[in-house]
PQR file with spaces between the fields and no chain letter, atoms N, CA, C, O and H, PARSE charges and radii, in Angstrom:
ATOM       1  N    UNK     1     -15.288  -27.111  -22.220 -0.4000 1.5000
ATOM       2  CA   UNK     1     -14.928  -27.646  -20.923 -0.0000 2.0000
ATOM       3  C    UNK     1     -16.206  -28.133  -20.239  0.5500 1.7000
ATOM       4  O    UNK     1     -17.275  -27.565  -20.017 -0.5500 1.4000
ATOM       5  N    UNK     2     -15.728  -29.452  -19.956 -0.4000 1.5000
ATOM       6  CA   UNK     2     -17.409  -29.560  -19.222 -0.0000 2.0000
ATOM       7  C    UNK     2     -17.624  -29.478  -18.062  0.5500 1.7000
ATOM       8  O    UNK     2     -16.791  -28.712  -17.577 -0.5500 1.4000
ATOM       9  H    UNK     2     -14.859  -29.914  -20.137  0.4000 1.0000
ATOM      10  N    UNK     3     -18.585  -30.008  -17.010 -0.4000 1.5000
ATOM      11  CA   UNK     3     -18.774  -29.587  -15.457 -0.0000 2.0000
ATOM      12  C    UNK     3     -17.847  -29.972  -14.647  0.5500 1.7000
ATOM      13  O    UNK     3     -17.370  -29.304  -13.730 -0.5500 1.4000
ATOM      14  H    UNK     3     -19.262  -30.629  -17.404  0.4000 1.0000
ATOM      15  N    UNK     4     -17.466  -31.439  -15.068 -0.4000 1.5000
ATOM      16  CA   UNK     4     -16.151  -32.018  -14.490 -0.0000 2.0000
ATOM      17  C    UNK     4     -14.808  -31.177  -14.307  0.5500 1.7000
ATOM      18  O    UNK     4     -14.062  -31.058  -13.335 -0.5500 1.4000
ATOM      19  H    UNK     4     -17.854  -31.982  -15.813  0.4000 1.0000
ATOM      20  N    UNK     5     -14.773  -30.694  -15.457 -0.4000 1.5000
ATOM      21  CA   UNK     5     -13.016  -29.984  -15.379 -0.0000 2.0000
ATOM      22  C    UNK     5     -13.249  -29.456  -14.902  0.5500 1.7000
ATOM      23  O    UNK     5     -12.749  -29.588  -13.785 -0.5500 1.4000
ATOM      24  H    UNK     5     -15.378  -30.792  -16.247  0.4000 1.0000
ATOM      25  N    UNK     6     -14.181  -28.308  -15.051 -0.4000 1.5000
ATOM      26  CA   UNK     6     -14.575  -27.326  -13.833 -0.0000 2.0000
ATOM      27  C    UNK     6     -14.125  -27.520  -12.673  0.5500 1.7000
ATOM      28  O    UNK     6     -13.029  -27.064  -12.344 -0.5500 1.4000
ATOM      29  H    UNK     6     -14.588  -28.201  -15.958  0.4000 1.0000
ATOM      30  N    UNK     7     -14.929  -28.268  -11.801 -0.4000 1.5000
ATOM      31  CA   UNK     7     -15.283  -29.124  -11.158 -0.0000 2.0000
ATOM      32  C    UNK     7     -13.700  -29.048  -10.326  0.5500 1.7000
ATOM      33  O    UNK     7     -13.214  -28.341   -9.443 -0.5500 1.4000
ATOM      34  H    UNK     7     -15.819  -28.639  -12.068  0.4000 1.0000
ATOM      35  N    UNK     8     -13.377  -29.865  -10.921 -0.4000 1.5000
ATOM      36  CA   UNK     8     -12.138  -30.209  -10.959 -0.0000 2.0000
ATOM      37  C    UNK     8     -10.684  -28.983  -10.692  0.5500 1.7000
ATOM      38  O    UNK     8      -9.777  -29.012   -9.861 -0.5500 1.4000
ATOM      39  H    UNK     8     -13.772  -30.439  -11.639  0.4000 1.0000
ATOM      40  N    UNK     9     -10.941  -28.163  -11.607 -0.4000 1.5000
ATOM      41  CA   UNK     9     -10.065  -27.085  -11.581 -0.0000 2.0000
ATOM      42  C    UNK     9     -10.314  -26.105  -10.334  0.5500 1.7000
ATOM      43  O    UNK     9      -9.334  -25.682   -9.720 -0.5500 1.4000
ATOM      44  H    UNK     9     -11.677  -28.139  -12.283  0.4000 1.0000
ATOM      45  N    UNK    10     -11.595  -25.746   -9.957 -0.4000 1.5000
ATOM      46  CA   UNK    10     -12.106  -25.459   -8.733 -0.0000 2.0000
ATOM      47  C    UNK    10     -11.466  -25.757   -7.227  0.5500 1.7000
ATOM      48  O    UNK    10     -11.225  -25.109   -6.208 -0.5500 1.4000
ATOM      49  H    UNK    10     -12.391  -26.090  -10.456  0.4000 1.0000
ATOM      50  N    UNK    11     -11.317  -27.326   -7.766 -0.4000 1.5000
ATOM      51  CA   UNK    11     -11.039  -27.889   -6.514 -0.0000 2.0000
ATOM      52  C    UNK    11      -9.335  -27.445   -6.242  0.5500 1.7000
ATOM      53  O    UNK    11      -8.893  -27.122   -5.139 -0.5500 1.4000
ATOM      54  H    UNK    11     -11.512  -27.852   -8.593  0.4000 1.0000
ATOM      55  N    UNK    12      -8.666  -27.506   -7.301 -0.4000 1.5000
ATOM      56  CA   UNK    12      -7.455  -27.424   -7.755 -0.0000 2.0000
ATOM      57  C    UNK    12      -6.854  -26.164   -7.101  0.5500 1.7000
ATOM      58  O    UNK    12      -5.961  -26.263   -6.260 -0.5500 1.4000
ATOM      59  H    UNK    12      -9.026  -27.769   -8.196  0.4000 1.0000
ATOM      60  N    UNK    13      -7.393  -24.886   -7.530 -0.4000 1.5000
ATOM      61  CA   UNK    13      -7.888  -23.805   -7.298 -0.0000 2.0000
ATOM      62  C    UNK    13      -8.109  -23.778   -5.671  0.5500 1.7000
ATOM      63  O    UNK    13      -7.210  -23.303   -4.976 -0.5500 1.4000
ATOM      64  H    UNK    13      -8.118  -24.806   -8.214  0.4000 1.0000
ATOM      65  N    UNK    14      -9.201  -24.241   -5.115 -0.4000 1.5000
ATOM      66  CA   UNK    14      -9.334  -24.032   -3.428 -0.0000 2.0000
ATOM      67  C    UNK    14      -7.981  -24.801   -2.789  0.5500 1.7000
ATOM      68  O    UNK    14      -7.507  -24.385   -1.732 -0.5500 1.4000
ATOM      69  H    UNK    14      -9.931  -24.627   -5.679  0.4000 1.0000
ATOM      70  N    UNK    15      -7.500  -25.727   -3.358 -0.4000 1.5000
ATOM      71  CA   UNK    15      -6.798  -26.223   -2.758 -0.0000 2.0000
ATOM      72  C    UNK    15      -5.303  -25.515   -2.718  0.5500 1.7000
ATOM      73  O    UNK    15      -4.615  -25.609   -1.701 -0.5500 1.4000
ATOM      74  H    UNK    15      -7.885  -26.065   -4.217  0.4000 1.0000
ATOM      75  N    UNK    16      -4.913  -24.908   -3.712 -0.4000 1.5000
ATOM      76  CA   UNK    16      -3.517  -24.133   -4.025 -0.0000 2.0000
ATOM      77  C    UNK    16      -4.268  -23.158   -3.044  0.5500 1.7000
ATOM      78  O    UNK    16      -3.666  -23.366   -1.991 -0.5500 1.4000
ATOM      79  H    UNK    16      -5.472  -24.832   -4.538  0.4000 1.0000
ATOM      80  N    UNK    17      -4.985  -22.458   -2.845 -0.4000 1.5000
ATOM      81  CA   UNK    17      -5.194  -21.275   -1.878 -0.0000 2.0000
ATOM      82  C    UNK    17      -5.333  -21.128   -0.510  0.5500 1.7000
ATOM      83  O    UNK    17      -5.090  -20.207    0.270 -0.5500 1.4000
ATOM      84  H    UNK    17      -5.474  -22.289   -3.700  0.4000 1.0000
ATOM      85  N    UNK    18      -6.011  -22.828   -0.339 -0.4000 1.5000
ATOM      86  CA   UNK    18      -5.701  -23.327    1.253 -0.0000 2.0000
ATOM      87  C    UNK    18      -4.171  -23.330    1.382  0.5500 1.7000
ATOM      88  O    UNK    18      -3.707  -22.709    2.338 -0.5500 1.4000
ATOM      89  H    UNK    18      -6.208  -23.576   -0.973  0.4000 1.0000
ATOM      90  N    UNK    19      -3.495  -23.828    0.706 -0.4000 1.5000
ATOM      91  CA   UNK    19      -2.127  -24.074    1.265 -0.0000 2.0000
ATOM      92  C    UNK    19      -1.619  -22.504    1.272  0.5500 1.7000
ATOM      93  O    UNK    19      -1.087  -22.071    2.294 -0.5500 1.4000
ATOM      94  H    UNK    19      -3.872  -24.332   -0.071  0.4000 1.0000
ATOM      95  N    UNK    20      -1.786  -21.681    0.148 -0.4000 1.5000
ATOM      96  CA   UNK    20      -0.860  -20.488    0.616 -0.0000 2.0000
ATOM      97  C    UNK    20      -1.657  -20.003    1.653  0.5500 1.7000
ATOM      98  O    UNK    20      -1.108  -20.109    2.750 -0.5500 1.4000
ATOM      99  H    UNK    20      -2.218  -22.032   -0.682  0.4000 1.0000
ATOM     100  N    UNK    21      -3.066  -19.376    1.676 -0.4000 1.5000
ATOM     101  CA   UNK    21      -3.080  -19.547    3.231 -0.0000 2.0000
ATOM     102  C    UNK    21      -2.664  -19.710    4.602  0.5500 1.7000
ATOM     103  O    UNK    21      -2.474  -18.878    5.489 -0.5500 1.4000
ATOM     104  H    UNK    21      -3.512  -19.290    0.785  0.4000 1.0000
ATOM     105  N    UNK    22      -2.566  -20.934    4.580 -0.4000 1.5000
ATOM     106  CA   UNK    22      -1.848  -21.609    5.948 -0.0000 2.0000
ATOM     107  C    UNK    22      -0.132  -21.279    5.844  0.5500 1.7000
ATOM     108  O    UNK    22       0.479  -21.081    6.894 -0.5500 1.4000
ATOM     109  H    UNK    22      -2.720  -21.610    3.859  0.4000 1.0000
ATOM     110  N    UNK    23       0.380  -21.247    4.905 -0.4000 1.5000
ATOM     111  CA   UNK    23       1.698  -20.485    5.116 -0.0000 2.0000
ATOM     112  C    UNK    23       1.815  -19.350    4.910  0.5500 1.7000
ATOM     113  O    UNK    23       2.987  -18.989    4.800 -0.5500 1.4000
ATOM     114  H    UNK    23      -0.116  -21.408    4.052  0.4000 1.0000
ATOM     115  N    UNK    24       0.800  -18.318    4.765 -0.4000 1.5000
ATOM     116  CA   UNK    24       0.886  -17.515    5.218 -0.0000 2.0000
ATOM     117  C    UNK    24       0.710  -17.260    6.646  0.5500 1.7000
ATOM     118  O    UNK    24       1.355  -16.381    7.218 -0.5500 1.4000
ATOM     119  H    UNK    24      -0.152  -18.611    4.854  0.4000 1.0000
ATOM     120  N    UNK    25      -0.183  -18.037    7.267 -0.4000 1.5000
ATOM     121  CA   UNK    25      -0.945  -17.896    8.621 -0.0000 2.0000
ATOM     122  C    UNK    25       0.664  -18.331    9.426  0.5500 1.7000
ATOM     123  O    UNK    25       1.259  -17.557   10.177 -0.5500 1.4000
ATOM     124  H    UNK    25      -0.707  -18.751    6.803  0.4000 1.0000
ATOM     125  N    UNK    26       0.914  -19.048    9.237 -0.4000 1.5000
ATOM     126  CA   UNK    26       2.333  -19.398    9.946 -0.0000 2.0000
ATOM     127  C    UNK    26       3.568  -18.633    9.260  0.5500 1.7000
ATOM     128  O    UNK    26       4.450  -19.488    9.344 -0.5500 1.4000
ATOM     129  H    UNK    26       0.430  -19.677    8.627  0.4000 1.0000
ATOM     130  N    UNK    27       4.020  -17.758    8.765 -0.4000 1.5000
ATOM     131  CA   UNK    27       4.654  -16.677    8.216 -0.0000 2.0000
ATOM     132  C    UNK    27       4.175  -15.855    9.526  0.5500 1.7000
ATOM     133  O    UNK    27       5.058  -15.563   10.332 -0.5500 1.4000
ATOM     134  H    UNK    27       3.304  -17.063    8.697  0.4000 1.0000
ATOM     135  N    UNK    28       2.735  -15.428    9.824 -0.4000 1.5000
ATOM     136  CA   UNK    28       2.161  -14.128   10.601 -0.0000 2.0000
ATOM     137  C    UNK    28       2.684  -14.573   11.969  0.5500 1.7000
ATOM     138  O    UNK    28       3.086  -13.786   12.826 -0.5500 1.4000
ATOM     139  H    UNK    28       2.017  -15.666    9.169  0.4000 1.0000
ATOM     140  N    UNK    29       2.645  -15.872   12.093 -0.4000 1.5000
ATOM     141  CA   UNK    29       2.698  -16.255   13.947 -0.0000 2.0000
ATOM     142  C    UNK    29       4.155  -16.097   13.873  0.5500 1.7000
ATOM     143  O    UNK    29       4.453  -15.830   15.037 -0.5500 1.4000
ATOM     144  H    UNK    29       2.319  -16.511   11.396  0.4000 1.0000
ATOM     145  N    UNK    30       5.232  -16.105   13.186 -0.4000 1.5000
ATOM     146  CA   UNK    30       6.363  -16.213   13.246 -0.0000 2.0000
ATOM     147  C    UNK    30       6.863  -14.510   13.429  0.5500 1.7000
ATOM     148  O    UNK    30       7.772  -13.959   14.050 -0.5500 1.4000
ATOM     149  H    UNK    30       4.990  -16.322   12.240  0.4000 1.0000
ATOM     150  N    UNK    31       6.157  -14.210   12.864 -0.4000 1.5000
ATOM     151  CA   UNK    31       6.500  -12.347   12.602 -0.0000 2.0000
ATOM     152  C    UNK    31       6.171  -11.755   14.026  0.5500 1.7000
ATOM     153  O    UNK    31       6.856  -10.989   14.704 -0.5500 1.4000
ATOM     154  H    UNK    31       5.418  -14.658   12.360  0.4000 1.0000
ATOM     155  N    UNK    32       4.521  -12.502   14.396 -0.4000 1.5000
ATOM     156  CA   UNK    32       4.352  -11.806   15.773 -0.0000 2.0000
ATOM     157  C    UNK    32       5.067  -12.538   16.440  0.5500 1.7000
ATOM     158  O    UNK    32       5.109  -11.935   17.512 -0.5500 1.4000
ATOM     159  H    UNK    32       3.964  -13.125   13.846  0.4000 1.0000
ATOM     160  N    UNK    33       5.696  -13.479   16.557 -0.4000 1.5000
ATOM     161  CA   UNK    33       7.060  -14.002   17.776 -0.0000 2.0000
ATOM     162  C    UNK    33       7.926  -12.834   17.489  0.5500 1.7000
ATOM     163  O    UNK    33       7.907  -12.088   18.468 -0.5500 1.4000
ATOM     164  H    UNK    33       5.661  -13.969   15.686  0.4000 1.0000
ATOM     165  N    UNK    34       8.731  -12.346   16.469 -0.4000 1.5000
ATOM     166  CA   UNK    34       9.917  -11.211   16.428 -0.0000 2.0000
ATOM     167  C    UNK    34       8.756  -10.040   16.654  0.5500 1.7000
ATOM     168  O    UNK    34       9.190   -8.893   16.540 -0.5500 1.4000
ATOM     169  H    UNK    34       8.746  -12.952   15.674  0.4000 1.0000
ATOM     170  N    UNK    35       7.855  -10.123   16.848 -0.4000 1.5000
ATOM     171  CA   UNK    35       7.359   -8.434   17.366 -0.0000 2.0000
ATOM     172  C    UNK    35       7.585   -8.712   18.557  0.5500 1.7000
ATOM     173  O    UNK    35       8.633   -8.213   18.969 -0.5500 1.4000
ATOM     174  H    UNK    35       7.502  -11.055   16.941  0.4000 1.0000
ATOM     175  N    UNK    36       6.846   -9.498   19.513 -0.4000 1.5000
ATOM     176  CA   UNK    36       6.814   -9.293   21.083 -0.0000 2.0000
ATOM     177  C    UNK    36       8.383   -9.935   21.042  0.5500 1.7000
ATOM     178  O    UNK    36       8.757   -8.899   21.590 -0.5500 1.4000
ATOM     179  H    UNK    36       5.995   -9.903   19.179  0.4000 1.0000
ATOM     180  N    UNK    37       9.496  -10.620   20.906 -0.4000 1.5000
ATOM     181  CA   UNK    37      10.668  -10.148   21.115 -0.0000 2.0000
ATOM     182  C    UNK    37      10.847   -8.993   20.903  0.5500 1.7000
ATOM     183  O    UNK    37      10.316   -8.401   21.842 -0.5500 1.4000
ATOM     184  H    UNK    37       9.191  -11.462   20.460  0.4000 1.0000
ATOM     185  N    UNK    38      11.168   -8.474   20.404 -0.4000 1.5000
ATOM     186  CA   UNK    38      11.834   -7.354   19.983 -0.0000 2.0000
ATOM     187  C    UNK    38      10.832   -5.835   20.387  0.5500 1.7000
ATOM     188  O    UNK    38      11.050   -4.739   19.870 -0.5500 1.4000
ATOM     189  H    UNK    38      11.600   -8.955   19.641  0.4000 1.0000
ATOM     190  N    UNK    39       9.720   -6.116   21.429 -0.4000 1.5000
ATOM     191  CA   UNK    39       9.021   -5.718   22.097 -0.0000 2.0000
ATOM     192  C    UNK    39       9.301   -5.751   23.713  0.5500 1.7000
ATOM     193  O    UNK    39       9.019   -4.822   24.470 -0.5500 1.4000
ATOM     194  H    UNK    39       9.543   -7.006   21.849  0.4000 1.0000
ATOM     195  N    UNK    40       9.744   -6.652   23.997 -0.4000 1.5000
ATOM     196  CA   UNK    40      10.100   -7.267   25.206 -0.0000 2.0000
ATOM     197  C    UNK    40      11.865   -6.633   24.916  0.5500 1.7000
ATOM     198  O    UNK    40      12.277   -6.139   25.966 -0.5500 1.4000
ATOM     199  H    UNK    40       9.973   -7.406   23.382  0.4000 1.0000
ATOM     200  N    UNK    41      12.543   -6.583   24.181 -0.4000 1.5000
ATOM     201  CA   UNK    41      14.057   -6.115   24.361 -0.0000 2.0000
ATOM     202  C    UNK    41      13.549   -4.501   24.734  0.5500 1.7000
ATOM     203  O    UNK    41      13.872   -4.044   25.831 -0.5500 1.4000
ATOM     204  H    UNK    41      12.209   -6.985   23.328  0.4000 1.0000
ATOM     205  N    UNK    42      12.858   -3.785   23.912 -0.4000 1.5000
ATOM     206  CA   UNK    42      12.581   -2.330   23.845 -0.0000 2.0000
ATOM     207  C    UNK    42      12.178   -2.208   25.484  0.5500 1.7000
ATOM     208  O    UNK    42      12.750   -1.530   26.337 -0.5500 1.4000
ATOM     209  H    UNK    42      12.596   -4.156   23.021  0.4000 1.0000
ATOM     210  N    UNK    43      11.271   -2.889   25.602 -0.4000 1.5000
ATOM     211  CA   UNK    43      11.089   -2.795   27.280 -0.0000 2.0000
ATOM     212  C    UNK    43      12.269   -2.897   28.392  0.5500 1.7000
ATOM     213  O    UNK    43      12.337   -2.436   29.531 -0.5500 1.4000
ATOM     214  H    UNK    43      10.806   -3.440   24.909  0.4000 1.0000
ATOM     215  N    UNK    44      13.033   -3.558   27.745 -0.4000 1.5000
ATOM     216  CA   UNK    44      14.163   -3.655   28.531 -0.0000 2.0000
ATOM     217  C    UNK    44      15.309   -2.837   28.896  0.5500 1.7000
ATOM     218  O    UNK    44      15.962   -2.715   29.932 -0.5500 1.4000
ATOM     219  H    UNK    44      12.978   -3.933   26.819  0.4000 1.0000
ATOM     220  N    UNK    45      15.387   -2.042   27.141 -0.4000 1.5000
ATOM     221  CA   UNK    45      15.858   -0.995   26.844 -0.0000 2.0000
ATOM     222  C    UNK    45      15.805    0.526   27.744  0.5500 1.7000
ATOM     223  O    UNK    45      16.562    1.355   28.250 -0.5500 1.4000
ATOM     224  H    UNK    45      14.857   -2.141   26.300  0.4000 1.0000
ATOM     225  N    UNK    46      14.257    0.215   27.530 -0.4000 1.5000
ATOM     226  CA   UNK    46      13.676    1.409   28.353 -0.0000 2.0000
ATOM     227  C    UNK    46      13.949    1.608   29.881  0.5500 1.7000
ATOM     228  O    UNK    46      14.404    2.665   30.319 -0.5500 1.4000
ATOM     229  H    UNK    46      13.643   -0.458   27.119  0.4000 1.0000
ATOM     230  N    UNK    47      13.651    0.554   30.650 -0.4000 1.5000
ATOM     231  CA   UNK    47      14.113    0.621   31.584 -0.0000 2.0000
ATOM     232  C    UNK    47      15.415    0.762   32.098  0.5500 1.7000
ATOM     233  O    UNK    47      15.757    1.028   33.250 -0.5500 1.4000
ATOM     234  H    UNK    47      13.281   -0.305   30.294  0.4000 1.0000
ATOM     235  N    UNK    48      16.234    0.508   30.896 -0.4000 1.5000
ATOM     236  CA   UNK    48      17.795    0.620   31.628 -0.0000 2.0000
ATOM     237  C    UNK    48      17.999    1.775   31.585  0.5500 1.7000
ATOM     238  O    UNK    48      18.454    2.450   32.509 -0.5500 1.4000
ATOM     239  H    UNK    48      15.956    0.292   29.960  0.4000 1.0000
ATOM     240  N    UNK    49      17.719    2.117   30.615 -0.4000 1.5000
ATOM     241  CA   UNK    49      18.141    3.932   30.248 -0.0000 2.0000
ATOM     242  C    UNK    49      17.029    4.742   31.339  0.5500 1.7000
ATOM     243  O    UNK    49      17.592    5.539   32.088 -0.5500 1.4000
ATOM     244  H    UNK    49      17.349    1.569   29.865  0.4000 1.0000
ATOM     245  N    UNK    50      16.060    4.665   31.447 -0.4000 1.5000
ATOM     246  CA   UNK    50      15.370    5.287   32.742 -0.0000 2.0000
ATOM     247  C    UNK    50      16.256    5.224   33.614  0.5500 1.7000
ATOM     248  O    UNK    50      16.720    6.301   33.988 -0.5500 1.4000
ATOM     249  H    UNK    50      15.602    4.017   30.839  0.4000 1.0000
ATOM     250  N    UNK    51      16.836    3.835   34.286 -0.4000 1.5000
ATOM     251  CA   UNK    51      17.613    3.946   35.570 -0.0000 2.0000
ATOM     252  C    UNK    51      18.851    4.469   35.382  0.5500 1.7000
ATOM     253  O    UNK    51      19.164    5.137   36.367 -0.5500 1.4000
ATOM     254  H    UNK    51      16.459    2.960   33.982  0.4000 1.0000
ATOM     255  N    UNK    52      19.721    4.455   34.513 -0.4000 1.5000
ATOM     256  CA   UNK    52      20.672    5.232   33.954 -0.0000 2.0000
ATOM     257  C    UNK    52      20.437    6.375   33.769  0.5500 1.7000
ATOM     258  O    UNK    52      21.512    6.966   33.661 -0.5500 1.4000
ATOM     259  H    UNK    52      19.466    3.912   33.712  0.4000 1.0000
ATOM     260  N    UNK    53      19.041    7.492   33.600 -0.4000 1.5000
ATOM     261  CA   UNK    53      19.088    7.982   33.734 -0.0000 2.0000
ATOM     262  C    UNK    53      18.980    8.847   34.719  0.5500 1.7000
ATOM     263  O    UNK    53      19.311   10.032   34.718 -0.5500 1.4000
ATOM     264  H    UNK    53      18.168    7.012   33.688  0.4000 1.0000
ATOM     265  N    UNK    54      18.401    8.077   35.750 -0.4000 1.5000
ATOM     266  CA   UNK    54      18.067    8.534   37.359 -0.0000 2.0000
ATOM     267  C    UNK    54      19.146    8.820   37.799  0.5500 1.7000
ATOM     268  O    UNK    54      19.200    9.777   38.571 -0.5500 1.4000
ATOM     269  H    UNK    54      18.132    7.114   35.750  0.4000 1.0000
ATOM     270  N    UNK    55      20.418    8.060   37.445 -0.4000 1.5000
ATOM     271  CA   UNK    55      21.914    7.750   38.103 -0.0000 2.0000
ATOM     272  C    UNK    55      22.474    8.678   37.841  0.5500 1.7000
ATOM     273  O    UNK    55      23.399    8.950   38.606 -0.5500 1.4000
ATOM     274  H    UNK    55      20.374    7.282   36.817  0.4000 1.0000
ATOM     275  N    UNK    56      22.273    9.448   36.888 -0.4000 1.5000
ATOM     276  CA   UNK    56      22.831   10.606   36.444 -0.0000 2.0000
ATOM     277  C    UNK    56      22.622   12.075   37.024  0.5500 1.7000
ATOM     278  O    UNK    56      23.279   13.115   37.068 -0.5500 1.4000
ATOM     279  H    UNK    56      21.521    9.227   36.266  0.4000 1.0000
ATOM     280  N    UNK    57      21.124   11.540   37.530 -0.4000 1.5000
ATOM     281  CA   UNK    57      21.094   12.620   37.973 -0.0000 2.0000
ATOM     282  C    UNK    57      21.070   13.049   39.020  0.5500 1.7000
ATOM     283  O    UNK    57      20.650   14.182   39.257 -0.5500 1.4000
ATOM     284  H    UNK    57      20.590   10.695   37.494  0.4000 1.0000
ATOM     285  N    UNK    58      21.547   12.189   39.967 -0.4000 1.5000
ATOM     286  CA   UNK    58      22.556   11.999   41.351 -0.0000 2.0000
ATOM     287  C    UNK    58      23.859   12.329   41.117  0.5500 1.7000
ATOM     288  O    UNK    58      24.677   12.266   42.034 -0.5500 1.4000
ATOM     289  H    UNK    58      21.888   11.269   39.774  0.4000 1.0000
ATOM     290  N    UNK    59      24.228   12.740   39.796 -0.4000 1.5000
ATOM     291  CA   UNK    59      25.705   12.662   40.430 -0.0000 2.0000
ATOM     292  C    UNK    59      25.791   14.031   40.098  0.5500 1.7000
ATOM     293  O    UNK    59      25.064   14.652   39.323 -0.5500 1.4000
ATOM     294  H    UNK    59      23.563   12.792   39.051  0.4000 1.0000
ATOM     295  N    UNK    60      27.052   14.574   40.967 -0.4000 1.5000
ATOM     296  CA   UNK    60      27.576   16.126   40.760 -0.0000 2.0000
ATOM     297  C    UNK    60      27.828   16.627   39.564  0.5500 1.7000
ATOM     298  O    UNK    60      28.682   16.259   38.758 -0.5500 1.4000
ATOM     299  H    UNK    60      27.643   14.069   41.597  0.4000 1.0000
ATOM     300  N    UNK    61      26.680   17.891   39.437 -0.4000 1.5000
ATOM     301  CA   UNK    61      27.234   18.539   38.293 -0.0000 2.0000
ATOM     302  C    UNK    61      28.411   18.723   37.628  0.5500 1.7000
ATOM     303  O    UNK    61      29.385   19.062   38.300 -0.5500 1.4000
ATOM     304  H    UNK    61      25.986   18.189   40.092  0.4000 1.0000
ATOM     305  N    UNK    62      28.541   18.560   36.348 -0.4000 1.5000
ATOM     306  CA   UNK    62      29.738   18.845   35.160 -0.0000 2.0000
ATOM     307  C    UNK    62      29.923   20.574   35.255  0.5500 1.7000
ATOM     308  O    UNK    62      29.085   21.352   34.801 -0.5500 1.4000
ATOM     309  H    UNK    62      27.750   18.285   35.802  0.4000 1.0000
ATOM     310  N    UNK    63      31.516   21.099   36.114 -0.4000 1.5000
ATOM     311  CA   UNK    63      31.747   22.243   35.981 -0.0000 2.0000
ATOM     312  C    UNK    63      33.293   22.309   35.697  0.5500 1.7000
ATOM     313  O    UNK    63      34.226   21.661   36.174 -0.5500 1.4000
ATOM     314  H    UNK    63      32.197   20.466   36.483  0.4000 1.0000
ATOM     315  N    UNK    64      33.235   23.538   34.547 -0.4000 1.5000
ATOM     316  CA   UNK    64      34.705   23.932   34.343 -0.0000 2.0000
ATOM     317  C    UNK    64      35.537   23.549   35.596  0.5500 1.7000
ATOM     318  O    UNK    64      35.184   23.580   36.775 -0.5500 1.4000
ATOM     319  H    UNK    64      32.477   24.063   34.160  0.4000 1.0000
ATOM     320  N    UNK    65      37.085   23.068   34.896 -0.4000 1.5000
ATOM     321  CA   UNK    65      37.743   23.510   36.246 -0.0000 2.0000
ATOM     322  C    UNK    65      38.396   24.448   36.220  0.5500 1.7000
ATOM     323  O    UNK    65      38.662   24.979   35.141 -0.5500 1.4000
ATOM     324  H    UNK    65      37.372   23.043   33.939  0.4000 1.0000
ATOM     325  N    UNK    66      38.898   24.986   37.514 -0.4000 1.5000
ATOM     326  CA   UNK    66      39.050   26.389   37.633 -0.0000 2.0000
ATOM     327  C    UNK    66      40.195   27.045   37.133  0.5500 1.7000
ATOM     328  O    UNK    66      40.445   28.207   37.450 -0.5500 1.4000
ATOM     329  H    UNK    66      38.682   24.555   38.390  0.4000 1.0000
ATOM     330  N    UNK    67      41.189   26.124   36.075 -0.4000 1.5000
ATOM     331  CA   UNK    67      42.279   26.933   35.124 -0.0000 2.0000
ATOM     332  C    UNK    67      41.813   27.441   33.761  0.5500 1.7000
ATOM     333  O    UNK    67      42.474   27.899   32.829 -0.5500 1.4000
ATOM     334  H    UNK    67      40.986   25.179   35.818  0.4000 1.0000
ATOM     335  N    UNK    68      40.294   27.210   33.911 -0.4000 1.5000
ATOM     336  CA   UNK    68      39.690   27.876   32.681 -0.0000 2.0000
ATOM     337  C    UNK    68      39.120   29.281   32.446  0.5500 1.7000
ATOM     338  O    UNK    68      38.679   29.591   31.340 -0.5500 1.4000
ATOM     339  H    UNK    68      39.756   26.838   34.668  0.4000 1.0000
């Protein structure tokens, strides 16, 4: 093989690795979009159930009734 193919195959080589690369790099930005969604729902989550849980605990205790 001489310097050329080399050469050549090299280039071949950087170039197949640039491209997976870059789709990988855009694979990652897509993944961190469904993290901070699905970051931003959990937040949302949280807060409802906090205030749901505040609400609860305003209201009158759960007691037998008295034919028990």
């Amino acid at each position: 093989m001489n310097n050329e193919d080399r050469v050549t195959r090299l280039e071949e080589t950087i170039a197949h690795q640039a491209k997976t690369i870059e789709e990988l790099s855009d694979q990652l930005a897509e993944q961190w979009k469904v993290v901070e969604q699905t970051r931003a729902k959990l937040d949302r989550l949280t807060e409802r159930f906090l205030s749901l849980e505040e609400q609860s605990l305003d209201a009158p205790p759960i007691t037998r009734p008295p034919h028990y």
